[in-house]
N, C-alpha and C positions, 0 to 999 in steps of 0.2 A: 293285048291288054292283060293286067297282072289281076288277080281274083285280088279283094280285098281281105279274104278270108284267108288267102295262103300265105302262111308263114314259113313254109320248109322249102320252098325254090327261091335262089339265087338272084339277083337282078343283075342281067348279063350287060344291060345296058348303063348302069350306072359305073361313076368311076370307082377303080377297087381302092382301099384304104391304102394309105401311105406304110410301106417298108419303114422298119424302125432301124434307127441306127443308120451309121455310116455308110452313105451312098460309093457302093462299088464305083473303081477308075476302069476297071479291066487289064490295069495293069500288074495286077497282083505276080508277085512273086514262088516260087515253091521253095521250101523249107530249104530243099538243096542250094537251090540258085541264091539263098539267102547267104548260108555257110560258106560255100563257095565266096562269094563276095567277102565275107567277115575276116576267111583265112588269108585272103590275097591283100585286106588292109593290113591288118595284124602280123604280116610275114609268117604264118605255119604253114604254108604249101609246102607239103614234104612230096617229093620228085626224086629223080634220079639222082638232082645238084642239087644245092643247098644254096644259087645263086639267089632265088626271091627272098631270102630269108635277112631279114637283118643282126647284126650281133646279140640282140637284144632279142628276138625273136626263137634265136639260134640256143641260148642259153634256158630259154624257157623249155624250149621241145627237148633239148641236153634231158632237165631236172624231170623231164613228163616221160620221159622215157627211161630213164634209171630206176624210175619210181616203178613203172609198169614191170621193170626187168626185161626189155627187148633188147638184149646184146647187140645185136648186128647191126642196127640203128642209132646206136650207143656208139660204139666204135666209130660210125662212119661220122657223128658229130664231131667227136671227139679230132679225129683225123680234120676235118674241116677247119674248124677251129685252129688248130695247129698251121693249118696250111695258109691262113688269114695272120694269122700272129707272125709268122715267116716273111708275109708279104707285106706287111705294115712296117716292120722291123727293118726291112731295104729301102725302105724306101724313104 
């Protein structure tokens, strides 16, 4: 039994107040697993191939990377591209 007079302990027995805000699912995500997910809608998974990418995808990462100045990356769009316009072109 609780003193009437105490006011500085707890009531362990009673229910605790309601959390504010939106009740956790547990299925939360991490910031990664979010991005991840974003670039694989969006076509920027930059890989070894440039196959997830779409043309539209392919011309964005082009301008994001001439902008930053990353040659290596630059060229091999560049060569991709080329090699899409070849194969569109036969066929």
């Amino acid at each position: 039994m609780i003193d009437a007079n105490d006011k500085a302990t707890a009531d362990l027995i009673g229910d605790a107040p309601k959390r504010r805000g939106r009740p956790s699912t547990g299925k939360a995500k991490s910031s990664a697993e979010r991005m991840r997910e974003l670039r694989r809608r969006n076509g920027w998974a930059i890989g070894d191939d440039f196959d997830g990418l779409t043309n539209t995808g392919l011309y964005e990462l082009l301008a994001s990377v001439h902008a930053k100045g990353q040659e290596n990356l630059f060229e091999r769009c560049v060569a991709e591209l080329r090699k899409r316009m070849v194969h569109n072109s036969s066929q």
